[in-house]
C-alpha positions as CSV (number, residue, x, y, z in Angstrom):
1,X,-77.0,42.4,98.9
2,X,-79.9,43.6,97.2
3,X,-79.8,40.7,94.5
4,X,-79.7,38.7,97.5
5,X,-82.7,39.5,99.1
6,X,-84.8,40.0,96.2
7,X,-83.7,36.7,95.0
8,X,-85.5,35.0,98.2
9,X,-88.4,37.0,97.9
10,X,-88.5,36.3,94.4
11,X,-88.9,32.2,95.0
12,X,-93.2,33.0,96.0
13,X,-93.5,32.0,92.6
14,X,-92.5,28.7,92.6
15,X,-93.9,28.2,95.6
16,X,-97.5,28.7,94.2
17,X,-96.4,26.0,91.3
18,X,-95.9,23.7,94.7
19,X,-92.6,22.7,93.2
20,X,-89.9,21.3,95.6
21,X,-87.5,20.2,92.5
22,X,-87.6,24.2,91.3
23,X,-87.6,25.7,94.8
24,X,-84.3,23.6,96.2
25,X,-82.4,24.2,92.7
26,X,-83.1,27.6,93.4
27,X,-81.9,28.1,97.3
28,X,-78.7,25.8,96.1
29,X,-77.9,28.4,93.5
30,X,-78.5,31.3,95.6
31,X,-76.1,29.8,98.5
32,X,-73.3,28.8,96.2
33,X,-73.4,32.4,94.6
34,X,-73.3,34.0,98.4
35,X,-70.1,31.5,99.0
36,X,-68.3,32.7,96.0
37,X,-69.0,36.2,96.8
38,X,-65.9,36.0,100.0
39,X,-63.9,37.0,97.3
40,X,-65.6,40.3,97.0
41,X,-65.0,43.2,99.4
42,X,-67.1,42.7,101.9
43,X,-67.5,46.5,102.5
44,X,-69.3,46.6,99.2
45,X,-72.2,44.3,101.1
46,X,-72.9,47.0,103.3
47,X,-76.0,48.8,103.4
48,X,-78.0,51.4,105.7
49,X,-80.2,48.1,107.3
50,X,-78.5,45.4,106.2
51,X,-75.1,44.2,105.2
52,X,-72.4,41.1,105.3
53,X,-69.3,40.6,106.9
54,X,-67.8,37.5,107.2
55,X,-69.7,36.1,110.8
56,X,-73.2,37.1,109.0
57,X,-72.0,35.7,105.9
58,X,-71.3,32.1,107.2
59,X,-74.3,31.9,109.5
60,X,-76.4,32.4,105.6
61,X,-74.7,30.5,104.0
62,X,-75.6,27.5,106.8
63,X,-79.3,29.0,106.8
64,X,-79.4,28.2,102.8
65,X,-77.8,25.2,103.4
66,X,-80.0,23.3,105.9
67,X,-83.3,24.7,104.5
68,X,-82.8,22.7,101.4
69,X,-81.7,19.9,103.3
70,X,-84.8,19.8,105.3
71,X,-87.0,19.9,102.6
72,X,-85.0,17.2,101.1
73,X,-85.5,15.1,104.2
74,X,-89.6,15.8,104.5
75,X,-89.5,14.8,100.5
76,X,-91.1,11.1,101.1
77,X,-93.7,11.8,104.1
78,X,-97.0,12.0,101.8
79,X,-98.6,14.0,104.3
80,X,-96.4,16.9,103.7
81,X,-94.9,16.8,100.4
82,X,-98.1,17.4,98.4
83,X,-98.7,20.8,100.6
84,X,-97.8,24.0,100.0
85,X,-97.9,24.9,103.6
86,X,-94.9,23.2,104.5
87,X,-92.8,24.3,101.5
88,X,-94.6,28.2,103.1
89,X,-93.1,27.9,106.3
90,X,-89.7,26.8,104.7
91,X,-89.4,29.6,102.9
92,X,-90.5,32.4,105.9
93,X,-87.4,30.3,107.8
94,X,-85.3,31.0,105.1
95,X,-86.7,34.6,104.7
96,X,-86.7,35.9,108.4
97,X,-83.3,33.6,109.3
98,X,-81.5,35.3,106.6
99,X,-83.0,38.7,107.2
100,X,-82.1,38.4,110.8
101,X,-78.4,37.7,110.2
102,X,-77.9,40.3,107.7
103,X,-79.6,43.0,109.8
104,X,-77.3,46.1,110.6
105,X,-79.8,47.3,113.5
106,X,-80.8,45.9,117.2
107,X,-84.3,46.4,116.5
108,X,-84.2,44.7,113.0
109,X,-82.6,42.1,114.3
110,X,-84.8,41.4,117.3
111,X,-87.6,41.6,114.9
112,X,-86.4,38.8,112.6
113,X,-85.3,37.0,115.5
114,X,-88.7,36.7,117.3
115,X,-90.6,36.3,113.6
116,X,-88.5,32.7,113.1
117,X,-90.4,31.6,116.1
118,X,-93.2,31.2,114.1
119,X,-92.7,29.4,111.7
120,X,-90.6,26.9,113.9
121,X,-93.6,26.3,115.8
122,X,-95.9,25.3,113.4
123,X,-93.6,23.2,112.4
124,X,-93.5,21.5,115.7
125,X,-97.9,21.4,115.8
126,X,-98.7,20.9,111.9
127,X,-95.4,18.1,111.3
128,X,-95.1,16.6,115.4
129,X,-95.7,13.1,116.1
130,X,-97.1,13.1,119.4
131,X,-99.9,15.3,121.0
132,X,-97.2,16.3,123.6
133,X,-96.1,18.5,120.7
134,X,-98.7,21.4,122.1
135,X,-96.3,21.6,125.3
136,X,-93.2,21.5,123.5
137,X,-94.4,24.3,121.6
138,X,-95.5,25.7,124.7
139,X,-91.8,25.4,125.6
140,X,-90.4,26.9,123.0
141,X,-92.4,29.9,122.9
142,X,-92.5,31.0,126.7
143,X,-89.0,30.2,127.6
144,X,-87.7,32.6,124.1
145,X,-90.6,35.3,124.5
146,X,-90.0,35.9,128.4
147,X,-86.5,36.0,127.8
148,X,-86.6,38.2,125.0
149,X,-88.9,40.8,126.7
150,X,-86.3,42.8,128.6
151,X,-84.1,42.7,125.1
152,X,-86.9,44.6,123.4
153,X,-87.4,46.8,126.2
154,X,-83.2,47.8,126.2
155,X,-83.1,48.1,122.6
156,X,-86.2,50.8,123.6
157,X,-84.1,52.2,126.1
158,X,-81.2,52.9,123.3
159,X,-83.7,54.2,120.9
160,X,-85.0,56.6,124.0
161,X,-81.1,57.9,125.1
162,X,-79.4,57.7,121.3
163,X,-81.7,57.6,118.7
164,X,-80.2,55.1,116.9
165,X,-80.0,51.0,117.4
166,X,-77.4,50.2,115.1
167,X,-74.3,48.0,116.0
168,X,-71.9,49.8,115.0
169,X,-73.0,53.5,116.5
170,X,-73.8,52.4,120.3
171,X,-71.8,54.4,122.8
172,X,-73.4,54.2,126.2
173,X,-73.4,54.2,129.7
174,X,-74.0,50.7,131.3
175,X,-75.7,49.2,133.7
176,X,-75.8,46.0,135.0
177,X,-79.5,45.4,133.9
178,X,-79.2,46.8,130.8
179,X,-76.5,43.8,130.2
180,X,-78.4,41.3,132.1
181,X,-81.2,42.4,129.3
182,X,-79.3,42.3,126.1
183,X,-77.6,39.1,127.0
184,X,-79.8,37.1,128.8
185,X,-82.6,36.3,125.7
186,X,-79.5,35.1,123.6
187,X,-78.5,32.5,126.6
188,X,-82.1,31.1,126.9
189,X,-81.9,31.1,122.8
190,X,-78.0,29.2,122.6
191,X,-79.2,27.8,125.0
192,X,-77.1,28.0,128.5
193,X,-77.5,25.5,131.5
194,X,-80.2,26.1,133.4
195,X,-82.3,27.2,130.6
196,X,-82.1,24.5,128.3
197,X,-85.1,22.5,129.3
198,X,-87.1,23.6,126.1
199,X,-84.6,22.5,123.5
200,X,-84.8,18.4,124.4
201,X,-88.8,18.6,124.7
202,X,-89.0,20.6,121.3
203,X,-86.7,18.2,119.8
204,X,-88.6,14.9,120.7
205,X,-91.5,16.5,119.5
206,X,-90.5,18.1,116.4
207,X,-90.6,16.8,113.0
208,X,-87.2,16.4,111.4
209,X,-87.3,19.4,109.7
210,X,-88.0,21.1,112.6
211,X,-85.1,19.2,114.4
212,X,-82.6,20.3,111.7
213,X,-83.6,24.1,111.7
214,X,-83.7,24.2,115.2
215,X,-80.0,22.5,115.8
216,X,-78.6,23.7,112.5
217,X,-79.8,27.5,112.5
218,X,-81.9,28.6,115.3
219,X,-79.7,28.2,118.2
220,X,-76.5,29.8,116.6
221,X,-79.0,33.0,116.3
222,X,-78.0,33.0,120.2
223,X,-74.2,32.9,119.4
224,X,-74.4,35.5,116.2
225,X,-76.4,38.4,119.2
226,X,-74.0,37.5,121.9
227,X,-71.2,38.7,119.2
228,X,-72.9,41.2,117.9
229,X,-73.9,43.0,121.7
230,X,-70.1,42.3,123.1
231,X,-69.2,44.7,120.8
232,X,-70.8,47.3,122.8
233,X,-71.0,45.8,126.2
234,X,-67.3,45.0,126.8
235,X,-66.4,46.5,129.7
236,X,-69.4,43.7,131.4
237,X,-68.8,41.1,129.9
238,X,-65.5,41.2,131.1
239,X,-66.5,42.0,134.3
240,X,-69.1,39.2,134.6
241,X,-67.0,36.6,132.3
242,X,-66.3,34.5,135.2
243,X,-70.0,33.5,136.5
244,X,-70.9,33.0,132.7
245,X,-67.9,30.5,132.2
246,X,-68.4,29.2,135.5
247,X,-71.6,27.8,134.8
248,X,-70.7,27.0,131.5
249,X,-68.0,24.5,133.0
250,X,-69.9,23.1,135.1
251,X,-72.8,22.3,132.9
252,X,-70.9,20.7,129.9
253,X,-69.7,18.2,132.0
254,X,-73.2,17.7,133.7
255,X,-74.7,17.5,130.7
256,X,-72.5,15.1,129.2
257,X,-73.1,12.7,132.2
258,X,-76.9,13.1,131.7
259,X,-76.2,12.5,127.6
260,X,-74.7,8.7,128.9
261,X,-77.9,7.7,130.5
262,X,-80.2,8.5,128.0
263,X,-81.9,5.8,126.1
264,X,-84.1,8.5,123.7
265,X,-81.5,8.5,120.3
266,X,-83.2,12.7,120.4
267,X,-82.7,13.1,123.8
268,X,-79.1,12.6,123.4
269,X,-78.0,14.6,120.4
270,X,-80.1,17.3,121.9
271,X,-78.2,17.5,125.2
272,X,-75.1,16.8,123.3
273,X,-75.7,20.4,121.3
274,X,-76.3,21.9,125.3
275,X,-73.0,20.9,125.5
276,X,-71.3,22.2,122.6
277,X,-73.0,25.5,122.6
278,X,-71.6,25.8,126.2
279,X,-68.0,25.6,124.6
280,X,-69.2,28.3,122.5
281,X,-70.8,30.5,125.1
282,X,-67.0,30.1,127.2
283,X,-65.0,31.2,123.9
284,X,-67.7,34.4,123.5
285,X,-67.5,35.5,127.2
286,X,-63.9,35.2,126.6
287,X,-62.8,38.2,124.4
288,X,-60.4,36.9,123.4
289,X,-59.9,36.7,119.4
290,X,-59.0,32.7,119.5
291,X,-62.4,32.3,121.7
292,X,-64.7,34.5,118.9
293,X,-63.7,32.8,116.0
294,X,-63.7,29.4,117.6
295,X,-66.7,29.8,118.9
296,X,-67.9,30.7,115.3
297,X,-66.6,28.0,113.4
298,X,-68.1,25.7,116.3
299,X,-71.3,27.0,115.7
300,X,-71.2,26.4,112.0
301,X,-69.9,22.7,112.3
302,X,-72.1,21.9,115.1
303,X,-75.0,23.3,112.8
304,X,-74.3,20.6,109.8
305,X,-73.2,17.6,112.4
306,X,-76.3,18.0,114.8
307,X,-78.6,18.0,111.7
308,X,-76.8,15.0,110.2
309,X,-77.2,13.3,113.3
310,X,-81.3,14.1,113.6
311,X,-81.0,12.7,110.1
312,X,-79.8,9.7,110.9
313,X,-81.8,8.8,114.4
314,X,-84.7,10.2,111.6
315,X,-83.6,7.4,108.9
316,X,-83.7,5.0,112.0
317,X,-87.2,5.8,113.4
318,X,-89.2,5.5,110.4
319,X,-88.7,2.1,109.9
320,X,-88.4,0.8,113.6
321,X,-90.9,3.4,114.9
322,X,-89.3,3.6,118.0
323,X,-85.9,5.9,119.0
324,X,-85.1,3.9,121.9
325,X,-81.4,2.9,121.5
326,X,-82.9,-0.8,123.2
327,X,-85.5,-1.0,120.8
328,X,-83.0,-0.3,117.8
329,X,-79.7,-2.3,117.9
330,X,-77.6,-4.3,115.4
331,X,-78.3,-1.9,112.1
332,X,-75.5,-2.3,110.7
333,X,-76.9,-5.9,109.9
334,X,-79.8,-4.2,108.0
335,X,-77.9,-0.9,106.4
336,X,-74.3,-1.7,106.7
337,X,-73.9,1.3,104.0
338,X,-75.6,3.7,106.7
339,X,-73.2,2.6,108.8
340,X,-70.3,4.1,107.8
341,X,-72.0,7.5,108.3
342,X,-73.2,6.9,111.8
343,X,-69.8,6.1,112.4
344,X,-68.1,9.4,110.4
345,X,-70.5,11.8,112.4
346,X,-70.2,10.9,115.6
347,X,-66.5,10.5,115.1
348,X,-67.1,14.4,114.2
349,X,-69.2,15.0,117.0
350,X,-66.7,14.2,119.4
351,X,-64.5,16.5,117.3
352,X,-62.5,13.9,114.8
353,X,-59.6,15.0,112.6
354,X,-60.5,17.0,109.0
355,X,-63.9,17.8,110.5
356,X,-64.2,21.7,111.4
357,X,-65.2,20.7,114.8
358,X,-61.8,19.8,115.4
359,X,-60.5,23.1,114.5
360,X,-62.8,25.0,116.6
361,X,-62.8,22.9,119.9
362,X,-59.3,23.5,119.4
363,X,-59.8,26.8,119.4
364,X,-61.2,26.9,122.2
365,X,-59.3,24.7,124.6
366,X,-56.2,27.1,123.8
367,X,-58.1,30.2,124.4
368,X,-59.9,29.0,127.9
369,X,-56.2,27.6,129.2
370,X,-54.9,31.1,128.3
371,X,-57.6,33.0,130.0
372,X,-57.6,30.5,133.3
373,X,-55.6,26.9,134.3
374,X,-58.6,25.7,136.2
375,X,-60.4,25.1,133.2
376,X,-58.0,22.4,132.1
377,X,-59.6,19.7,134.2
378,X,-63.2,20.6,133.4
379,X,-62.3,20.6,129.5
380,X,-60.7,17.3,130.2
381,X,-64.0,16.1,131.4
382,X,-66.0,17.5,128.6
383,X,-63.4,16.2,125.8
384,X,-63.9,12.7,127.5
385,X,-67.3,12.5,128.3
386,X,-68.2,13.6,124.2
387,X,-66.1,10.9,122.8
388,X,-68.1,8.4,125.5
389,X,-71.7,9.3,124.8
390,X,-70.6,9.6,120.9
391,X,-69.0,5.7,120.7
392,X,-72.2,4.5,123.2
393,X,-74.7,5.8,120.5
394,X,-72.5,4.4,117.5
395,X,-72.2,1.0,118.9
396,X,-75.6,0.9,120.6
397,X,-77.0,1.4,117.3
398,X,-74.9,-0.3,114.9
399,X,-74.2,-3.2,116.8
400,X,-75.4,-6.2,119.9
401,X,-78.2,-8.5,119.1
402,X,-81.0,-7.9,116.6
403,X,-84.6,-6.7,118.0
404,X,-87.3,-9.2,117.1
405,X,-89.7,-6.0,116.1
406,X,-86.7,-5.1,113.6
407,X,-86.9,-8.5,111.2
408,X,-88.2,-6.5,108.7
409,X,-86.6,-3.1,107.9
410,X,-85.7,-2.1,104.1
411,X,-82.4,-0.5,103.2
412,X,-81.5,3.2,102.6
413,X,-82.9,5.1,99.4
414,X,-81.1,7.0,97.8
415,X,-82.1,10.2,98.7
416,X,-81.3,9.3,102.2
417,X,-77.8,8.7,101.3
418,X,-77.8,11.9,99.8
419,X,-79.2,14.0,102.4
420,X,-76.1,12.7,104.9
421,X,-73.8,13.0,101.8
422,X,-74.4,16.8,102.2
423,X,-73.9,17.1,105.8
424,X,-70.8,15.5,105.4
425,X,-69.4,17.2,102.6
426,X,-69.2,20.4,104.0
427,X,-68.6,19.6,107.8
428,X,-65.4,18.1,106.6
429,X,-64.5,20.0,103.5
430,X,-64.5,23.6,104.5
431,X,-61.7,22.4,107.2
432,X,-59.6,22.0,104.2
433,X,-59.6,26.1,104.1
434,X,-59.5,27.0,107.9
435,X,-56.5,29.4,106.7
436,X,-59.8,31.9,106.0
437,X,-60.4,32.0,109.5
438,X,-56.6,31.6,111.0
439,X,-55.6,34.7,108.8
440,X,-58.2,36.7,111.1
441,X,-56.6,35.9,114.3
């Protein structure tokens, strides 16, 4: 643990030397060393603050993963790869994000958790494209900080009545505000339906960095506190499971309709990660062991295919200058190559065979039959409307008549190619050892 953590402190060095080559090599290294380390007891990557067990230890391992991948991604936009400001707020991202999964303590946690804002959001006004990138940011900020307010003031309340804000030592008595405040800043951060209005606006505005953090890391902080606090809020969340699901239901469906009339290639992955995080908030509210670890491996494939797919409406924007799916149609006469990949992840999106995706919707659809028969129609719905608004980006993209703006657009580099190579790779390797997780059931 400690090797761990002093290891990404340890990269301000490099950073000074305002070398991206060193700094990537460096975070690859340290992520492939945390995924060999499964094979260690995971009791011996406990400490009194921090520790590692095997929810914490995928959501770093993704953290590690998509920070090199977005500074692989910003590695051609000459207004930011000459900067060491950008290759700064990487590195807090990494630093805070990794801190705040490891953390052992409510207050730690919360800590790291509000910190990651920061960086995020000058990510969004340094690296944006429009001036609307103030309001996103606006967004962002007063939508997660309100919501987190009564979190800081129950984890307060615990320090006042126990003394102690660690996970694993919380015994109280309950009441229904103190669940309504522990739960209610990780819903507004997944983020659940009705407080989602942020994430599109932050998205469009973002740079694609700050797209890929905030779909690949950021929201499954959400997901990794609403695991963590059910630990110690059962009896409620059983209680209240219904109106969570409920709504849930009801807005994966809506938002896949509203996905299918979007014309913004942003707009519609965004919504499209509303509604997969809403499959994820059902399996959590659950409790039942099928919903928790589908919900986790959800999270951790809808982390690599969301950023793949910002990658790819990314690769598309910067030569058309437009993400209007009218604007941008009949690529795969230009990048034929590219598109095999826009076909392979929104096949995954909408949950394709050997993609973990799969494995967790799966998951998922057995647990939420066995906890209630009505949801069989509503998942039906949601199954159906992700496979529509995945094949009407593919072929809105890839095929129809070429735009006259679009004559002259230049084929993928290489390091393009890459940067979806590594999505890829591990969205539909890793499935190829879901026995890991199916021995924990």
């Amino acid at each position: 643990m400690m090797n761990l953590m002093f290891g990404i402190i340890f990269l301000i060095p490099i950073i000074m030397y305002n070398n991206y080559y060193m700094f990537m090599i460096f975070v690859v290294m340290m992520g492939f060393f945390l995924l060999l380390s499964y094979s260690f007891n995971f009791m011996s990557l406990l400490s009194y603050s921090f520790g590692l067990d095997l929810i914490s230890w995928g959501f770093v391992i993704l953290t590690f993963w998509i920070i090199w991948l977005m500074i692989l991604s910003m590695y051609s936009n000459k207004t930011s790869n000459k900067s060491k400001e950008f290759i700064f707020m990487n590195f807090f991202l990494l630093l805070f994000l990794s801190f705040s999964f490891m953390s052992d303590s409510m207050f730690m946690f919360y800590f790291f958790f509000e910190a990651s804002l920061v960086p995020t959001l000058f990510l969004i006004f340094g690296w944006g494209y429009q001036p609307e990138r103030l309001t996103a940011g606006f967004y962002l900020i007063f939508y997660t900080l309100f919501a987190s307010l009564p979190l800081l003031l129950g984890i307060f309340y615990l320090l006042n009545e126990k003394g102690s804000s660690f996970f694993w030592l919380i015994s109280l008595e309950y009441n229904v505000y103190l669940f309504l405040s522990f739960i209610l800043a990780f819903l507004v951060k997944m983020p659940m339906v009705m407080f989602h209005l942020w994430l599109p606006k932050a998205h469009v505005e973002a740079p694609i960095s700050g797209s890929m953090i905030l779909a690949g890391v950021l929201l499954k902080l959400g997901g990794y506190g609403l695991i963590r606090v059910s630990m110690f809020l059962y009896d409620y969340f059983n209680l209240y499971s219904v109106y969570i699901l409920s709504l849930s239901l009801l807005g994966g469906v809506f938002c896949g309709m509203i996905c299918c009339t979007q014309l913004d290639m942003k707009v519609l992955v965004a919504y499209s990660s509303v509604c997969h995080m809403a499959m994820s908030i059902m399996g959590i509210f659950s409790l039942s062991s099928w919903g928790l670890w589908g919900s986790y491996v959800l999270m951790l494939a809808h982390g690599l295919c969301s950023s793949g797919l910002f990658c790819l409406v990314n690769i598309i924007y910067e030569r058309s200058g437009s993400r209007n799916l009218l604007m941008n149609k009949g690529f795969m006469i230009f990048m034929p190559s590219l598109c095999l990949f826009w076909f392979i992840l929104c096949s995954n999106n909408m949950g394709s065979p050997l993609s973990l995706n799969l494995f967790g919707e799966l998951m998922l659809i057995i647990c939420l039959v066995g906890w209630s028969n009505s949801c069989i129609l509503f998942l039906m719905f949601m199954s159906f409307m992700a496979c529509v608004y995945s094949m009407y980006l593919f072929s809105f993209v890839n095929h129809g008549s070429v735009s006259g703006f679009n004559l002259f657009i230049n084929n993928c580099l290489m390091r393009e190619y890459m940067l979806i190579f590594n999505h890829l790779l591990p969205l539909n390797i890793f499935s190829l050892k879901f026995i890991i997780f199916m021995s924990l059931i």
